[in-house]
C-alpha positions as CSV (number, residue, x, y, z in Angstrom):
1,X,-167.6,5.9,87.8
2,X,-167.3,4.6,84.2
3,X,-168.1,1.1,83.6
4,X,-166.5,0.4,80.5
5,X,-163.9,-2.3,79.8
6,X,-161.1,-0.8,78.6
7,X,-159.8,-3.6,76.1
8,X,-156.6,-1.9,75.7
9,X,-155.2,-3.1,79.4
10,X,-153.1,-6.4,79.4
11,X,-155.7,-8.6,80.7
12,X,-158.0,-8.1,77.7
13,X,-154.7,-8.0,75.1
14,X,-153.4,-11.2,77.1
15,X,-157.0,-12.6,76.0
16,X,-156.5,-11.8,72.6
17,X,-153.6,-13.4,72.2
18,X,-151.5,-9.6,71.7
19,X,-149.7,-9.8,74.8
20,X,-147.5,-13.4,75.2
21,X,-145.9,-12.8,78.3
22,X,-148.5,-11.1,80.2
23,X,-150.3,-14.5,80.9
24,X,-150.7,-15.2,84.3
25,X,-149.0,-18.8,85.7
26,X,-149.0,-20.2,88.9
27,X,-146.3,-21.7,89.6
28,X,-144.7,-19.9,92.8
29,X,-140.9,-18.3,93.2
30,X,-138.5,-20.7,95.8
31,X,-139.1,-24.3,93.2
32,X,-136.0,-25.3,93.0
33,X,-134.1,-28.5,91.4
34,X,-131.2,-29.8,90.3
35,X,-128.9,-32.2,87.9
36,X,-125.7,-34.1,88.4
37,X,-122.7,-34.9,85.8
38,X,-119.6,-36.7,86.1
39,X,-117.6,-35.2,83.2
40,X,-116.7,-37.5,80.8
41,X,-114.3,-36.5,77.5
42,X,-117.0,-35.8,75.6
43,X,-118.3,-33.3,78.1
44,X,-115.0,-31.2,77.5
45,X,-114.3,-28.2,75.5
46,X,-112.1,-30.0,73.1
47,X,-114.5,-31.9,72.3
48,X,-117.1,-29.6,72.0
49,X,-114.9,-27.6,70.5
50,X,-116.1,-24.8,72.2
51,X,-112.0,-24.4,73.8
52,X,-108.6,-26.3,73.4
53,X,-108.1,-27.3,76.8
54,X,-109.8,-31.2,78.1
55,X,-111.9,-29.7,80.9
56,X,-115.8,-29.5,81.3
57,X,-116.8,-27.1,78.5
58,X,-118.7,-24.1,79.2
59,X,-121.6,-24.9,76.5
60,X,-121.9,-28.5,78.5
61,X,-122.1,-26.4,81.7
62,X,-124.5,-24.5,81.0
63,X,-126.7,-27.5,79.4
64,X,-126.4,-29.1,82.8
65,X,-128.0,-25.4,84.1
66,X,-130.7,-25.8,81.9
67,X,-131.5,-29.3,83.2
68,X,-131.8,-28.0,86.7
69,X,-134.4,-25.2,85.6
70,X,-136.5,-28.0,83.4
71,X,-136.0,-30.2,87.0
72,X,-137.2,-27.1,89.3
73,X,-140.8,-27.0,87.4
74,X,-141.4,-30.3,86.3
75,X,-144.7,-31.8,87.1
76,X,-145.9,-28.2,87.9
77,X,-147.1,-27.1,84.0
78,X,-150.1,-27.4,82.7
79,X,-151.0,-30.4,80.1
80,X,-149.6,-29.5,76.9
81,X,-147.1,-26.8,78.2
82,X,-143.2,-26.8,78.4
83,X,-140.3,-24.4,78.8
84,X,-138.0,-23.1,76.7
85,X,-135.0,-20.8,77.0
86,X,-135.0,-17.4,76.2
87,X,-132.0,-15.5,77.7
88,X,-128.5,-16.9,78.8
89,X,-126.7,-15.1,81.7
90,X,-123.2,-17.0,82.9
91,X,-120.2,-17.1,84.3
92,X,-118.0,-19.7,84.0
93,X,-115.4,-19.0,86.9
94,X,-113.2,-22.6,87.4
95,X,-112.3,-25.3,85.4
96,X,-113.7,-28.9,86.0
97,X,-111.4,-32.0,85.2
98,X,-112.4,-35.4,83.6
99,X,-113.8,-37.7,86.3
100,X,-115.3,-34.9,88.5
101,X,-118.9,-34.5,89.9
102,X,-120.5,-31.4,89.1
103,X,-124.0,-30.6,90.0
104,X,-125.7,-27.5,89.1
105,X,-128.7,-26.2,91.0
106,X,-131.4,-23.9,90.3
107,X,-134.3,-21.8,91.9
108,X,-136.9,-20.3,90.7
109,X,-136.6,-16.2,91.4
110,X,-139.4,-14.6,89.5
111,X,-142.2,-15.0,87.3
112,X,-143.4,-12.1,84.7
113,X,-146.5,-13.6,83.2
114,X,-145.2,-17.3,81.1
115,X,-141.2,-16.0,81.9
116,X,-139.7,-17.9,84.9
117,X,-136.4,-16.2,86.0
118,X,-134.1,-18.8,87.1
119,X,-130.5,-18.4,89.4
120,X,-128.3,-21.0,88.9
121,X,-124.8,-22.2,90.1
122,X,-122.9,-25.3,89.6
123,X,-120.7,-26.7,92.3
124,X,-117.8,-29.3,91.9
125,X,-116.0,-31.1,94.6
126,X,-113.5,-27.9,94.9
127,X,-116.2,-25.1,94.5
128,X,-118.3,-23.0,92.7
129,X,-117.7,-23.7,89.0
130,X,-120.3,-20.8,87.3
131,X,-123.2,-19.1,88.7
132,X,-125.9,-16.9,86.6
133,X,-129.4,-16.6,85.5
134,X,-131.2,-18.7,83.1
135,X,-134.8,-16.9,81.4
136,X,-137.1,-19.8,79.9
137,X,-140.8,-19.2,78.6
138,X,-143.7,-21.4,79.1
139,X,-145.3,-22.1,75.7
140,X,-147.7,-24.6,74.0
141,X,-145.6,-27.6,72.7
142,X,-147.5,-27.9,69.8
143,X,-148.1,-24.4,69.1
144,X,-144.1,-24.0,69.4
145,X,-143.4,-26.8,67.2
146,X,-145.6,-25.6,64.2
147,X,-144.3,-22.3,64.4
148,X,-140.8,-23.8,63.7
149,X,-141.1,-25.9,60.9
């Protein structure tokens, strides 16, 4: 049998550095968390001016989402690490009035390598509000920040 290393698979590229996503992470499918709102005006689409109507607006909605993902792994990266989102997948299915509690929930479905695959929903005292998935990548804080400036 042939014991050389072939430094083309994903383990040796993932050591290079050539291969982001392929790290492994450890953090295990089922976390789940969640975050709470009660919609104020500013939380509508007028004034996000994301619609014309004064109901929770989608963007706001979807913000809430992401808090439940960044709740769902908290405390469970590694020094140094956060998430960030990648990919946006939504549906915004009822409206939500001024004054109403909304919380959106999320659960960790799958990793592949530093993605974590999220589904998410938000409920309001009459229902389902929006459901979808949310994509966000673990990455270096301070890695991520110089690359943006």
């Amino acid at each position: 049998m042939d014991q050389r290393k072939n430094f083309d698979e994903p383990i040796y590229l993932a050591l290079a550095g050539e291969v982001p996503y392929r790290t492994v992470v450890s953090l295990r499918p089922g976390l789940c968390g969640n975050a709470h709102l009660v919609v104020t005006e500013s939380d509508t689409a007028l004034a996000l001016r994301s619609g014309e109507v004064p109901v929770l607006g989608t963007p706001r909605l979807v913000a809430l989402c992401e808090q439940a993902t960044c709740a769902a792994v908290a405390g469970q990266l590694e020094p140094g690490c956060t998430t960030v989102a990648s990919r946006v997948q939504f549906d915004h299915l009822a409206p939500s009035l001024v004054g109403s509690n909304v919380t959106a929930e999320a659960t960790l479905e799958k990793t592949e390598g530093r993605r974590l695959v999220f589904t998410v929903s938000a409920l309001d005292d009459s229902g389902l509000l929006g459901a979808g998935r949310i994509t966000r990548v673990i990455v270096d804080t301070q890695k991520f920040l110089e690359r943006s400036r």
